[in-house]
HTML snippet that shows the backbone in 3Dmol.js (N, CA, C, O; Angstrom):
<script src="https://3Dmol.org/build/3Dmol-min.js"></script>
<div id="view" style="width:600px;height:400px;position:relative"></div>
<script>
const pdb = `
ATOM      1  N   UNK A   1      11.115   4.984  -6.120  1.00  0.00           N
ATOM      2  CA  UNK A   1       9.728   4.733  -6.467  1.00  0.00           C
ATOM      3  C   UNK A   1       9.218   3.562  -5.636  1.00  0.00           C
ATOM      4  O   UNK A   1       9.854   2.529  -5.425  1.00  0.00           O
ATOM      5  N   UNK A   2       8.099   3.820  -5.228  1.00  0.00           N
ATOM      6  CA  UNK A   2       7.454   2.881  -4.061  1.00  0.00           C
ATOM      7  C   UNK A   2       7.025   1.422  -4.827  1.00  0.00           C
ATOM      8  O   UNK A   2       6.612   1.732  -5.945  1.00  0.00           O
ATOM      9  N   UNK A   3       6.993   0.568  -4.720  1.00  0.00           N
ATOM     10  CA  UNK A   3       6.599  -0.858  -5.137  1.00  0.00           C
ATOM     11  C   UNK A   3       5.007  -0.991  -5.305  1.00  0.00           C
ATOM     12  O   UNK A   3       4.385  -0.638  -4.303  1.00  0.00           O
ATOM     13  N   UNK A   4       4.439  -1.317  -6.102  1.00  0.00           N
ATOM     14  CA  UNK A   4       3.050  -1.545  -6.273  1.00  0.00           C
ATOM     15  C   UNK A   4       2.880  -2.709  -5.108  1.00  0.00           C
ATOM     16  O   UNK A   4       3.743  -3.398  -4.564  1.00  0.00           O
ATOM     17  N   UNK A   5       1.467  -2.669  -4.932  1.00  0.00           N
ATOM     18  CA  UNK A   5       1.124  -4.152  -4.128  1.00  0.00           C
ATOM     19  C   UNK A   5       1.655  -5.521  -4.376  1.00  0.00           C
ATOM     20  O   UNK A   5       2.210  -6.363  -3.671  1.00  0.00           O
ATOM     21  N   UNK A   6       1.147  -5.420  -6.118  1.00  0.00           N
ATOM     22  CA  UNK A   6       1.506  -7.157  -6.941  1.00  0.00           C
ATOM     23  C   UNK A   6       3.138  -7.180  -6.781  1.00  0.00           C
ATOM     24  O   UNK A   6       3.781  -8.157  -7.166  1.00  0.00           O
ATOM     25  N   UNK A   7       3.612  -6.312  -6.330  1.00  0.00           N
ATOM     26  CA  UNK A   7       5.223  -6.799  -6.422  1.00  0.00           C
ATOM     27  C   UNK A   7       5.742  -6.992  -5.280  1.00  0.00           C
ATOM     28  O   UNK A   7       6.668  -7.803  -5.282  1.00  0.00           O
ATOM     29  N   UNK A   8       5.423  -6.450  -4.124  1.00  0.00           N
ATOM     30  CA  UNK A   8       5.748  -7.254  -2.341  1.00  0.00           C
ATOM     31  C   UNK A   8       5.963  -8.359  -2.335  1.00  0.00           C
ATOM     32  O   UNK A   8       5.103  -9.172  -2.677  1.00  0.00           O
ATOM     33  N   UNK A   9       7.340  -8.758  -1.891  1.00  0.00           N
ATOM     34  CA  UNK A   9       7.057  -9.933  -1.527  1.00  0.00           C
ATOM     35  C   UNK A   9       6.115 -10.844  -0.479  1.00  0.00           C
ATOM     36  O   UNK A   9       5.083 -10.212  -0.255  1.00  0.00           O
ATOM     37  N   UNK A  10       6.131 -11.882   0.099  1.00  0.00           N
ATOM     38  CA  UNK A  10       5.294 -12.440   1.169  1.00  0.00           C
ATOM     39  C   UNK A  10       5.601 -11.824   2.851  1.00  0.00           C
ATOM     40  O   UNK A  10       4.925 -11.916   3.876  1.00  0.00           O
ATOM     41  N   UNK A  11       7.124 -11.086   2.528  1.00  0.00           N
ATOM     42  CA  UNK A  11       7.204 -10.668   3.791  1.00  0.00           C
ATOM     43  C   UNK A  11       6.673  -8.981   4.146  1.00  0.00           C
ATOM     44  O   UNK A  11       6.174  -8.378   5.097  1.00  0.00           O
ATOM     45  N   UNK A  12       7.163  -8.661   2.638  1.00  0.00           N
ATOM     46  CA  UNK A  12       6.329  -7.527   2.752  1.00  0.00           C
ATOM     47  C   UNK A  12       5.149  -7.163   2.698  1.00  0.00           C
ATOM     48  O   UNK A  12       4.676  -6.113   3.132  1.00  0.00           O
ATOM     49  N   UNK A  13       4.593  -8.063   2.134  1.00  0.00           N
ATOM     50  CA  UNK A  13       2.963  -7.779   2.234  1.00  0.00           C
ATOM     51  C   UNK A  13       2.288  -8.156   3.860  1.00  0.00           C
ATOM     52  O   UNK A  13       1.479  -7.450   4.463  1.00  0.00           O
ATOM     53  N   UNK A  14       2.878  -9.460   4.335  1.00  0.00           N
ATOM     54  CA  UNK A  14       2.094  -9.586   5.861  1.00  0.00           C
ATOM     55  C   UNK A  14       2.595  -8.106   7.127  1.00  0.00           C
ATOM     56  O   UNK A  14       2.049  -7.571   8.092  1.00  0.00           O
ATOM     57  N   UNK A  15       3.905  -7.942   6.386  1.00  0.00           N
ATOM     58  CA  UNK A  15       4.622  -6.223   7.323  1.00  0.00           C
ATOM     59  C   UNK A  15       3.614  -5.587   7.201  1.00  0.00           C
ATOM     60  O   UNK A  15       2.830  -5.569   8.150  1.00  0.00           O
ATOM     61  N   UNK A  16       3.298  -4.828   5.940  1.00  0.00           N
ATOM     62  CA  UNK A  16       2.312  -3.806   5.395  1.00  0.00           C
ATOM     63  C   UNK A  16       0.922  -4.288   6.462  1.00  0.00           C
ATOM     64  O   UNK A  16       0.433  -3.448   7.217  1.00  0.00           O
ATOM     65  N   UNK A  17       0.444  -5.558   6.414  1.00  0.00           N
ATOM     66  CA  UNK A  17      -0.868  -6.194   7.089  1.00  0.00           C
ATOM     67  C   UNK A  17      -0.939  -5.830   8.620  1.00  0.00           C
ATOM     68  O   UNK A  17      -1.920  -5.351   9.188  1.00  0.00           O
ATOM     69  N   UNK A  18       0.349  -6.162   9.221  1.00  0.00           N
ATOM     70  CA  UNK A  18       0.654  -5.856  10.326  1.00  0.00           C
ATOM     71  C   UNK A  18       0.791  -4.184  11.273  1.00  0.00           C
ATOM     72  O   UNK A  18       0.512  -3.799  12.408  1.00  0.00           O
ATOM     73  N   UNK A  19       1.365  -3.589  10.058  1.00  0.00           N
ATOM     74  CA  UNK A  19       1.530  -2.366  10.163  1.00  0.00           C
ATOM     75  C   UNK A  19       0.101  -1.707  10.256  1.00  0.00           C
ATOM     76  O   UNK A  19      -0.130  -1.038  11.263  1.00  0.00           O
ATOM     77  N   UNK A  20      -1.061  -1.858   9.114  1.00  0.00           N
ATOM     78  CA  UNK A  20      -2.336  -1.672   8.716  1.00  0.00           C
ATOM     79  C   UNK A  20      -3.192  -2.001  10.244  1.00  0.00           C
ATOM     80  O   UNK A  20      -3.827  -1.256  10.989  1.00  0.00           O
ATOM     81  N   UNK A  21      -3.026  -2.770  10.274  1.00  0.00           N
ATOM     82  CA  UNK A  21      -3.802  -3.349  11.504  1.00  0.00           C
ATOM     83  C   UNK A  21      -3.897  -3.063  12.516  1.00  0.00           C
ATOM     84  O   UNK A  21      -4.893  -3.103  13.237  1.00  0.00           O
ATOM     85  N   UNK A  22      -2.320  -2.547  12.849  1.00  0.00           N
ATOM     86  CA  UNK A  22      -2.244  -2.049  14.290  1.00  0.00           C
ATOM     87  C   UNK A  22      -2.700  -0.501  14.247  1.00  0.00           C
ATOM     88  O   UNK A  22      -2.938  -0.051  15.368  1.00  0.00           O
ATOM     89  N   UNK A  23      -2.832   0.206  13.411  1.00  0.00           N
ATOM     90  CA  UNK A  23      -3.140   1.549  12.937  1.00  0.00           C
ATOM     91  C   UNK A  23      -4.909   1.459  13.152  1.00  0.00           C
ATOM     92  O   UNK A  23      -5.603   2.194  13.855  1.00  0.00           O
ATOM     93  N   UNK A  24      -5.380   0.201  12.217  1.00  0.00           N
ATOM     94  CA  UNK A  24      -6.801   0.460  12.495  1.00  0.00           C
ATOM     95  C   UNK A  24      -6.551   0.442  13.749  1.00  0.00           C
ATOM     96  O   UNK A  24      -6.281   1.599  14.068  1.00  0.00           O
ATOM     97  N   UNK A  25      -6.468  -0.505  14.981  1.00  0.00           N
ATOM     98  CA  UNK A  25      -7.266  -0.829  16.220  1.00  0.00           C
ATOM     99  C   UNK A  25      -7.078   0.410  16.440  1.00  0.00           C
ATOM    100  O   UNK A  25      -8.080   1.125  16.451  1.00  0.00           O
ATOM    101  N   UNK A  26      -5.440   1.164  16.732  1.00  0.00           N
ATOM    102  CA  UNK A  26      -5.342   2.365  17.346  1.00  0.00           C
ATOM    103  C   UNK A  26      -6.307   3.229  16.716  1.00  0.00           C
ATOM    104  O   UNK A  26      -6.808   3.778  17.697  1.00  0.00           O
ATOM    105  N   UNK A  27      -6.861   3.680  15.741  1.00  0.00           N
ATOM    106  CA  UNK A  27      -7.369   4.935  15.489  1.00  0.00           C
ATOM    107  C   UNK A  27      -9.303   4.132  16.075  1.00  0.00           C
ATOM    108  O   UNK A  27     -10.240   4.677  16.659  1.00  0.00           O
ATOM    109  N   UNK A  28      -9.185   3.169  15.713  1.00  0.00           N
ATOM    110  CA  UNK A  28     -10.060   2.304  16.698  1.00  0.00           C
ATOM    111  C   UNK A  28     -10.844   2.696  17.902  1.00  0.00           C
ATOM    112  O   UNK A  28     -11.954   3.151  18.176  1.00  0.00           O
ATOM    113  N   UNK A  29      -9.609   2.259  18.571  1.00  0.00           N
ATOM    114  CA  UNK A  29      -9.403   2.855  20.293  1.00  0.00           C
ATOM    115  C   UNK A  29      -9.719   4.526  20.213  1.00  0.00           C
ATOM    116  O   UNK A  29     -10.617   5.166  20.760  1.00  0.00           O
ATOM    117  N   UNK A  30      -8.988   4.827  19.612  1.00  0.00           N
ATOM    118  CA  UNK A  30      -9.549   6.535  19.440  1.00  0.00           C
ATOM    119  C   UNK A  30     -10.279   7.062  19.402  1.00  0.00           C
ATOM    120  O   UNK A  30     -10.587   8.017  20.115  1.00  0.00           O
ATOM    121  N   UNK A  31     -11.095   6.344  18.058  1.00  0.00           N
ATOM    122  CA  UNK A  31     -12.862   6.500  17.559  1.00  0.00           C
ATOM    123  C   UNK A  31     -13.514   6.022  18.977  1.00  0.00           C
ATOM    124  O   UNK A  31     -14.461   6.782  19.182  1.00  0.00           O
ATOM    125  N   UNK A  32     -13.434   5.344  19.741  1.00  0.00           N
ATOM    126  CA  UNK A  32     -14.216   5.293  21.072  1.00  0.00           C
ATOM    127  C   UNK A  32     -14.439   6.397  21.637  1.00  0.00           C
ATOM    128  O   UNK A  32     -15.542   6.751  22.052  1.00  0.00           O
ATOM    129  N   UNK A  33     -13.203   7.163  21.713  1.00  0.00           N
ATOM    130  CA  UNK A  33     -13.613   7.745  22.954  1.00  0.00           C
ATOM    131  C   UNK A  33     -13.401   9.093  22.249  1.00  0.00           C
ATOM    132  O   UNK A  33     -13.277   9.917  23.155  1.00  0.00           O
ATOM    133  N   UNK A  34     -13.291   9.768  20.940  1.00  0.00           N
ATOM    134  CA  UNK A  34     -13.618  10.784  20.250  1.00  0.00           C
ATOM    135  C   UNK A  34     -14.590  10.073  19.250  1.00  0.00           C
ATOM    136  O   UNK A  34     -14.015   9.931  18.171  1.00  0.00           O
ATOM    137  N   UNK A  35     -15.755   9.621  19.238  1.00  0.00           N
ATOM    138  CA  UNK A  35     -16.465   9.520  18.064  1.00  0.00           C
ATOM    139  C   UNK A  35     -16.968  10.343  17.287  1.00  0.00           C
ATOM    140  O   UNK A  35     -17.819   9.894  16.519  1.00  0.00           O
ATOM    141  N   UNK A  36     -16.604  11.952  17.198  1.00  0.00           N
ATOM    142  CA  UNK A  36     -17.199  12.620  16.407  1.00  0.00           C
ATOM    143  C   UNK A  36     -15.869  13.154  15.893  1.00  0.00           C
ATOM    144  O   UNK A  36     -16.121  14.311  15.555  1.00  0.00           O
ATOM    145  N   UNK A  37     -14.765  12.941  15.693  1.00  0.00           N
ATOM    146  CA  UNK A  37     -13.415  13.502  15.273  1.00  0.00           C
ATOM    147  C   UNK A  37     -13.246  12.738  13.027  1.00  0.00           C
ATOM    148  O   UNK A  37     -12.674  11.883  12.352  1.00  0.00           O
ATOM    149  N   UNK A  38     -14.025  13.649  12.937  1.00  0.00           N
ATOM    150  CA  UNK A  38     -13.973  13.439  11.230  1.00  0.00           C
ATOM    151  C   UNK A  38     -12.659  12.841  11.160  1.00  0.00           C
ATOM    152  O   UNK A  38     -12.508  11.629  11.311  1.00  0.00           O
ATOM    153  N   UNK A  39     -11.496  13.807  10.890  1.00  0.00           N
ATOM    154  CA  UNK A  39     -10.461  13.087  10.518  1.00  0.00           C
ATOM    155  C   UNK A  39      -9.831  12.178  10.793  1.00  0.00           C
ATOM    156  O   UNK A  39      -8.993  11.770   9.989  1.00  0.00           O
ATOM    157  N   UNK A  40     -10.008  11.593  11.944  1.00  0.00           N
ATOM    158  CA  UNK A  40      -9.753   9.955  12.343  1.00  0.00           C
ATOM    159  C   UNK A  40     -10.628   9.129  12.073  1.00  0.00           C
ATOM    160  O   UNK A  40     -10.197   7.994  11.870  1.00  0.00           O
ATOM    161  N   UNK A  41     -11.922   9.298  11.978  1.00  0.00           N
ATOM    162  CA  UNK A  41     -12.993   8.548  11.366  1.00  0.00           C
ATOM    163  C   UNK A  41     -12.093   8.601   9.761  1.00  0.00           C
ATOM    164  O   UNK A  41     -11.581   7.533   9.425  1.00  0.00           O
ATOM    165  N   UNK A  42     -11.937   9.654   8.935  1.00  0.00           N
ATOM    166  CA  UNK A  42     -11.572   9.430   7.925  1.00  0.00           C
ATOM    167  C   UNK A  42     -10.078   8.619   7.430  1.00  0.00           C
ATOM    168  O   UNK A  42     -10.121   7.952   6.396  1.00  0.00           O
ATOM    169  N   UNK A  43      -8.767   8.713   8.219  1.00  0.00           N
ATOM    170  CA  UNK A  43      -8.257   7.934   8.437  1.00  0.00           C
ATOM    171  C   UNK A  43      -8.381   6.436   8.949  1.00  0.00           C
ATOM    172  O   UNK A  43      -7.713   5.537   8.437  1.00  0.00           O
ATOM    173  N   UNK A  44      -9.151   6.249   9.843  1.00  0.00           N
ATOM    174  CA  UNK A  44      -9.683   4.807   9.686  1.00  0.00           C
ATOM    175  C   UNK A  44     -10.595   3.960   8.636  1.00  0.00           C
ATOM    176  O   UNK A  44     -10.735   2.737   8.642  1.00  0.00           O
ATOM    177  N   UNK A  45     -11.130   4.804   7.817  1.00  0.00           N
ATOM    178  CA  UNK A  45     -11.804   4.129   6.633  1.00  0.00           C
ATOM    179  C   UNK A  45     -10.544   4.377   5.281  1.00  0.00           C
ATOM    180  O   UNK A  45     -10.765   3.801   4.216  1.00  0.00           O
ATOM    181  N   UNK A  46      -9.359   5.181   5.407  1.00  0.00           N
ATOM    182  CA  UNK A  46      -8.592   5.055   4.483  1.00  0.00           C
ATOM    183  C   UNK A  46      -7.400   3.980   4.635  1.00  0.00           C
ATOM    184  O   UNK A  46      -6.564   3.631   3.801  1.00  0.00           O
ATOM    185  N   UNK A  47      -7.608   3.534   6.073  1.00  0.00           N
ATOM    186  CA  UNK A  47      -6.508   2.457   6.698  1.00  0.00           C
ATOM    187  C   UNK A  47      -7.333   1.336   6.445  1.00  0.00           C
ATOM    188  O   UNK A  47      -6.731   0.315   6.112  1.00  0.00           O
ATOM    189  N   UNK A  48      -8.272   1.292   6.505  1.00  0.00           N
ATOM    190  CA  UNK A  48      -9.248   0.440   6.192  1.00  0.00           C
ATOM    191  C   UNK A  48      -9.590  -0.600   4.637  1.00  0.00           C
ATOM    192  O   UNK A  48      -9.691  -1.801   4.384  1.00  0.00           O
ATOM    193  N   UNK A  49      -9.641   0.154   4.197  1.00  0.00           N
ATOM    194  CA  UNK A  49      -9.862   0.055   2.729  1.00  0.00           C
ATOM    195  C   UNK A  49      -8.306  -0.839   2.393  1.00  0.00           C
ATOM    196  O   UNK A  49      -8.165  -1.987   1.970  1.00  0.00           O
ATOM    197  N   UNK A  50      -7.120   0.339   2.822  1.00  0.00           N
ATOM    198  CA  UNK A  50      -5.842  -0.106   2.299  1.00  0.00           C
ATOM    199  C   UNK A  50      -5.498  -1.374   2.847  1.00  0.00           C
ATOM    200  O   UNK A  50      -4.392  -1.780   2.489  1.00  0.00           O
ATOM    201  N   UNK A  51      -6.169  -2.143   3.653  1.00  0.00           N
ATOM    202  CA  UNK A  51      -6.029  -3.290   4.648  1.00  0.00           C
ATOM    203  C   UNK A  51      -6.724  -3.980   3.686  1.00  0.00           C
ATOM    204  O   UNK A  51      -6.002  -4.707   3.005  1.00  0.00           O
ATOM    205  N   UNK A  52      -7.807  -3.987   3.429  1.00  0.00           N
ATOM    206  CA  UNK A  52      -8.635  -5.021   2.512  1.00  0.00           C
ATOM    207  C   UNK A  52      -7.608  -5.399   1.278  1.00  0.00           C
ATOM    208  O   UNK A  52      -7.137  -6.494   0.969  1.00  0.00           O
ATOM    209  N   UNK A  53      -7.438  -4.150   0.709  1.00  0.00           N
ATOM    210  CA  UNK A  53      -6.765  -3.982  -0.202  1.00  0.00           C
ATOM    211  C   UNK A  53      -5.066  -5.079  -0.227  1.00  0.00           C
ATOM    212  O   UNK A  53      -4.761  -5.482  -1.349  1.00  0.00           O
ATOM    213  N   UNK A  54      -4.379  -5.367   0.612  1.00  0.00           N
ATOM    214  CA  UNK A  54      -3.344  -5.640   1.254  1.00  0.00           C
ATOM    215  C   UNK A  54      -3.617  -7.185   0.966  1.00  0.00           C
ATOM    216  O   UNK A  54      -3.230  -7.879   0.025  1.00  0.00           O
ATOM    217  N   UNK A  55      -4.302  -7.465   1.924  1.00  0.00           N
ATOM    218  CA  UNK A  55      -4.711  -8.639   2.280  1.00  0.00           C
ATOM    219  C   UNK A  55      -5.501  -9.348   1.248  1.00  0.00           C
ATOM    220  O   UNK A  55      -5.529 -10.562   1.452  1.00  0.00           O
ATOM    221  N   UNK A  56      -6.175  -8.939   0.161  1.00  0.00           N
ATOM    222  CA  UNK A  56      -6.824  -9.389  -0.928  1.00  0.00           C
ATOM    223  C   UNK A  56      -5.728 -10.093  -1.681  1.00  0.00           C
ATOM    224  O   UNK A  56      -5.697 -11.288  -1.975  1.00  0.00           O
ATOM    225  N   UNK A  57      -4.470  -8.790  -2.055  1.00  0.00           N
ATOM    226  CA  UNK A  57      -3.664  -9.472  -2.626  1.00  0.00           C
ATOM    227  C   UNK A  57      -2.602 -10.057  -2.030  1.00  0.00           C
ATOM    228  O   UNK A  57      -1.622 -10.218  -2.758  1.00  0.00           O
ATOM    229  N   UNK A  58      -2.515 -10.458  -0.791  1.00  0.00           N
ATOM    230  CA  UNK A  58      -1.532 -11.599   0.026  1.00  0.00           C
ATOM    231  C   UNK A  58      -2.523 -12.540  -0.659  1.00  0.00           C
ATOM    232  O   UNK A  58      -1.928 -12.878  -1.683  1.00  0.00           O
ATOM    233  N   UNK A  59      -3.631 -13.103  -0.646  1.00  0.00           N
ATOM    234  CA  UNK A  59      -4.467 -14.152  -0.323  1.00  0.00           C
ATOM    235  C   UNK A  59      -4.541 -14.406  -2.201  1.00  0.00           C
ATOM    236  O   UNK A  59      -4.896 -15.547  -2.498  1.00  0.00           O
ATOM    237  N   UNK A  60      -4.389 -13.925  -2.819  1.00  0.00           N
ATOM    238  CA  UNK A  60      -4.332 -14.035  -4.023  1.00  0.00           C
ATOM    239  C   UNK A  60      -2.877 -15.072  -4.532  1.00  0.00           C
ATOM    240  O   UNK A  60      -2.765 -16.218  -4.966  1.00  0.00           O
ATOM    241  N   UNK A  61      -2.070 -14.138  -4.258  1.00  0.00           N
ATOM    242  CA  UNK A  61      -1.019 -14.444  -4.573  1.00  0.00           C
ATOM    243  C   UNK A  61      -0.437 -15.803  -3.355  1.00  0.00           C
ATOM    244  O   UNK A  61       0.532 -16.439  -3.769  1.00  0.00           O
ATOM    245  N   UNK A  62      -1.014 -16.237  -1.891  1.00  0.00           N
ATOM    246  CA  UNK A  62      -0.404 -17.312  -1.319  1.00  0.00           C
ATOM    247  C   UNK A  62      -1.351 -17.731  -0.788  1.00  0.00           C
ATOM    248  O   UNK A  62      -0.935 -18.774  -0.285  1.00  0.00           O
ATOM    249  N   UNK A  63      -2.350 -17.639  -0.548  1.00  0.00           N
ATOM    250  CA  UNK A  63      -3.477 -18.066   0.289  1.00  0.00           C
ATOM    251  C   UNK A  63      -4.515 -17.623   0.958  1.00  0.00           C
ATOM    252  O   UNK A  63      -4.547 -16.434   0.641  1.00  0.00           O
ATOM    253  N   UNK A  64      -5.318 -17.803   1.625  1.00  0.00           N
ATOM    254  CA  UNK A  64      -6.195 -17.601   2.478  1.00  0.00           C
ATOM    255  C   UNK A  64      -5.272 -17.215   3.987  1.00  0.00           C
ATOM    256  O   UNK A  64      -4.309 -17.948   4.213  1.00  0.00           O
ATOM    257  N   UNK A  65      -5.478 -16.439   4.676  1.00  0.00           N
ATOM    258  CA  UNK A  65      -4.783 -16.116   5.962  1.00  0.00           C
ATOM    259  C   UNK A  65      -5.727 -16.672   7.294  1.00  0.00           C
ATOM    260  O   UNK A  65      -5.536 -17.342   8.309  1.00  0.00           O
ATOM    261  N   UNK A  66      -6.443 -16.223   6.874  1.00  0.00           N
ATOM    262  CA  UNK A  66      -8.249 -16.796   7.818  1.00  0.00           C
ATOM    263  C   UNK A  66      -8.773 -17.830   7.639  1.00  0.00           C
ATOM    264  O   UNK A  66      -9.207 -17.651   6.501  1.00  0.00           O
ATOM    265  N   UNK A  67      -9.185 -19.197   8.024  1.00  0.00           N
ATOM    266  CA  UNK A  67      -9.961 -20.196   6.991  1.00  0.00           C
ATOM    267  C   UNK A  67     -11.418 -20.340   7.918  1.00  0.00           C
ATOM    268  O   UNK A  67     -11.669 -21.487   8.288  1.00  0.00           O
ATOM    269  N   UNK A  68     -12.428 -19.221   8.330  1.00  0.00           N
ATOM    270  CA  UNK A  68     -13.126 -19.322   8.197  1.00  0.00           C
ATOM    271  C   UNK A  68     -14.364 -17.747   7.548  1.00  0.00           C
ATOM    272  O   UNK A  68     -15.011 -16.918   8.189  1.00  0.00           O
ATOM    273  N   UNK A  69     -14.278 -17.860   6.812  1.00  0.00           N
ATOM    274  CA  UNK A  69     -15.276 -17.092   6.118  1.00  0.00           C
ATOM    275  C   UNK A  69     -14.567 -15.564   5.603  1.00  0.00           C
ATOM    276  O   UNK A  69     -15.075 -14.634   4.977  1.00  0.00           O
ATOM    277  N   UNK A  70     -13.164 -15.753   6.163  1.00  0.00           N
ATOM    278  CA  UNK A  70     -12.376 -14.714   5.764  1.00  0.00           C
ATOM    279  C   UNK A  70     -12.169 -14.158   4.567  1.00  0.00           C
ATOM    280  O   UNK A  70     -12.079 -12.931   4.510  1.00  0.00           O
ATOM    281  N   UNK A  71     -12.034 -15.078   3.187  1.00  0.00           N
ATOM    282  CA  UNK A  71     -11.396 -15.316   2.252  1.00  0.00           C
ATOM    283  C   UNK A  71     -11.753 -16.878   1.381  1.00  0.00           C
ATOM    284  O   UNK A  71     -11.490 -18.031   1.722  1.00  0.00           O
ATOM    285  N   UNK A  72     -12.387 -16.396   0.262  1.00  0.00           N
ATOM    286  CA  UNK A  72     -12.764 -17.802  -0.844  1.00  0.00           C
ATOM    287  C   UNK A  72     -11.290 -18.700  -0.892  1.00  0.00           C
ATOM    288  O   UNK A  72     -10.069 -18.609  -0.769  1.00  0.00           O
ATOM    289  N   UNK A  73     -12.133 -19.396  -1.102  1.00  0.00           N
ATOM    290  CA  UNK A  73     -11.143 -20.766  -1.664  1.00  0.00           C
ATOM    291  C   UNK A  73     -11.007 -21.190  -3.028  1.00  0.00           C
ATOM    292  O   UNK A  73     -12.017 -21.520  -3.650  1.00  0.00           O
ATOM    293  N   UNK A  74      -9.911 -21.217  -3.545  1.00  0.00           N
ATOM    294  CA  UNK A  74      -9.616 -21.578  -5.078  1.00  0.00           C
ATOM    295  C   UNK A  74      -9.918 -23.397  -4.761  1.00  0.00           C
ATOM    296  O   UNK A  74     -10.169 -23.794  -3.623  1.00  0.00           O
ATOM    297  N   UNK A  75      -9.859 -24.108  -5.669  1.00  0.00           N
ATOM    298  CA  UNK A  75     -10.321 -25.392  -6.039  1.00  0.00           C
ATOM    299  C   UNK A  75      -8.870 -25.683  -5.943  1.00  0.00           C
ATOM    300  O   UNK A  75      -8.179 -24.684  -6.139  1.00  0.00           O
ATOM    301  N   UNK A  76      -8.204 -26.796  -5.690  1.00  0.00           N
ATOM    302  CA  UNK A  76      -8.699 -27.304  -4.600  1.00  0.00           C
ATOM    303  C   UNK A  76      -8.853 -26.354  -3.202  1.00  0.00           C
ATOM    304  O   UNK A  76      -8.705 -25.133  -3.152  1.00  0.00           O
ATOM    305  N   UNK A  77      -9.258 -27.436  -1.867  1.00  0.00           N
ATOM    306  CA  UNK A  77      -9.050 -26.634  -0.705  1.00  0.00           C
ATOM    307  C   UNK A  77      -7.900 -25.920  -0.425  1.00  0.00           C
ATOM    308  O   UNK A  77      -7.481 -26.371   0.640  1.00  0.00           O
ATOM    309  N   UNK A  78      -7.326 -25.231  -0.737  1.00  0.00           N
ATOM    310  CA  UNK A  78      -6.113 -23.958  -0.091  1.00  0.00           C
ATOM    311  C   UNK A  78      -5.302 -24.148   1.561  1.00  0.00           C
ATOM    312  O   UNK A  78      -4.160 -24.308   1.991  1.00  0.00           O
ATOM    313  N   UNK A  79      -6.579 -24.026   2.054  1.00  0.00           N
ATOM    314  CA  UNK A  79      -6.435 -23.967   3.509  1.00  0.00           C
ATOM    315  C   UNK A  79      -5.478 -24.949   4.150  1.00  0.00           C
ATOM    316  O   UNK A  79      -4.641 -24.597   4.981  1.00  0.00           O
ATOM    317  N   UNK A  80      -5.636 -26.229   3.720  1.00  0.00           N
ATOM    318  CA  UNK A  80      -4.242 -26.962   4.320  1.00  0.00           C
ATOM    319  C   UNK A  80      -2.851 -26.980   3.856  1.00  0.00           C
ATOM    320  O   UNK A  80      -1.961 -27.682   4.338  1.00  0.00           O
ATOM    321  N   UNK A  81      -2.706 -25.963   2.660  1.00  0.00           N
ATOM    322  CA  UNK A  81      -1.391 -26.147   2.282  1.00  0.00           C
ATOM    323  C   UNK A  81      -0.670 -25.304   3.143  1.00  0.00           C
ATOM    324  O   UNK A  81      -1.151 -24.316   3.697  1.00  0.00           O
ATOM    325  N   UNK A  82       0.596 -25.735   3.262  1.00  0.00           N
ATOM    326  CA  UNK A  82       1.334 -25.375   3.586  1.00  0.00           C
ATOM    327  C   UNK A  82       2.549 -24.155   2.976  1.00  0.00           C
ATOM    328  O   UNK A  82       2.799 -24.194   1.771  1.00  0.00           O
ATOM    329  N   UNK A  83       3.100 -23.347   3.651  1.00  0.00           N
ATOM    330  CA  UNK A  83       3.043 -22.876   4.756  1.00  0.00           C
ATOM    331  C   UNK A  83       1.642 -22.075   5.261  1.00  0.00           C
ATOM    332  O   UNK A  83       0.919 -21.489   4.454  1.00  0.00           O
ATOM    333  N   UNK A  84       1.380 -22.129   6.612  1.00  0.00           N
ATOM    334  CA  UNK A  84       0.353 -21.665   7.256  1.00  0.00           C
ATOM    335  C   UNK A  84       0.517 -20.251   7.714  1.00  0.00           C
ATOM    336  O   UNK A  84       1.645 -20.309   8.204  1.00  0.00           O
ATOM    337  N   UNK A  85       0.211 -19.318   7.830  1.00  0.00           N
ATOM    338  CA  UNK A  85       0.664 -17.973   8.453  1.00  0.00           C
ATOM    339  C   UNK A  85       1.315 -18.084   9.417  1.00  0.00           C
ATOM    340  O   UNK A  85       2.483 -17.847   9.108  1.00  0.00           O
ATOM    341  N   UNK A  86       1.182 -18.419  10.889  1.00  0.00           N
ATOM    342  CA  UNK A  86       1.440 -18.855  11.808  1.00  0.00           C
ATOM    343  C   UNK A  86       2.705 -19.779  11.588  1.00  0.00           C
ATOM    344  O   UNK A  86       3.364 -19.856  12.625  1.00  0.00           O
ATOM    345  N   UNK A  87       3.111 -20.335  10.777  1.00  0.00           N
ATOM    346  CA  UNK A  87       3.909 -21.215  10.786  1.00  0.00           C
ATOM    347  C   UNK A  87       5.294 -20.646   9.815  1.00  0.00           C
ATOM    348  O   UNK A  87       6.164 -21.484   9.576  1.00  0.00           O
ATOM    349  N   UNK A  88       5.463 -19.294   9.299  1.00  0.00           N
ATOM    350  CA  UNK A  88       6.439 -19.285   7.916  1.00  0.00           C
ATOM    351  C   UNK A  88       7.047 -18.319   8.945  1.00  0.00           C
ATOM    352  O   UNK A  88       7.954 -17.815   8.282  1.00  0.00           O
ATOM    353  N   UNK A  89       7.105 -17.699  10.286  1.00  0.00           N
ATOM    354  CA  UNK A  89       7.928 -16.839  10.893  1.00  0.00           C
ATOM    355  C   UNK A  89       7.918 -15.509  11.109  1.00  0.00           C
ATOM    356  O   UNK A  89       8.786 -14.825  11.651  1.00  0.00           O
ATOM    357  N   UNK A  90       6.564 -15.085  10.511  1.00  0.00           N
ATOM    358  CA  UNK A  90       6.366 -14.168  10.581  1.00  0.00           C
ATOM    359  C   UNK A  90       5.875 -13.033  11.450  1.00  0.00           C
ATOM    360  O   UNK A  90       5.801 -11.892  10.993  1.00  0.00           O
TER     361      UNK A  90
END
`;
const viewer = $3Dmol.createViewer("view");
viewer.addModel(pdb, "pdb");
viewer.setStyle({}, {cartoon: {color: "spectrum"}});
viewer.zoomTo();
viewer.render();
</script>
């Protein structure tokens, strides 16, 4: 049985982000140069969604990934704690 979102750990959730991401650009790149191909249009708004989705709850559960306009800030500021994305090895 597959793991819900809330239960990934931090490495699995930025994998999943990573994975997500590189899928949008590619179907991305695709949508350029087929822009009338429904089912990749529709796959990119279902890769899409699941990316928001992903990343809502990384940022929930450890932080903000973006610190500008990406993602609210809980009280206090978030953004300087540590570890930083960039910085945990991922």
């Amino acid at each position: 049985m597959a793991k819900s979102l809330k239960d990934l750990s931090r490495e699995e959730l930025m994998d999943n982000i990573h994975q997500l991401k590189f899928a949008a650009v590619d179907l991305n790149l695709y949508l350029d140069t087929h822009p009338d191909c429904k089912p990749a249009l529709t796959d990119y708004n279902n890769i899409t969604s699941d990316l928001k989705a992903v990343i809502a709850m990384y940022e929930k559960k450890y932080g903000p990934l973006t610190n500008f306009g990406g993602a609210e800030s809980k009280h206090p500021w978030s953004w300087v704690d540590e570890p930083w994305p960039w910085e945990s090895g991922e």
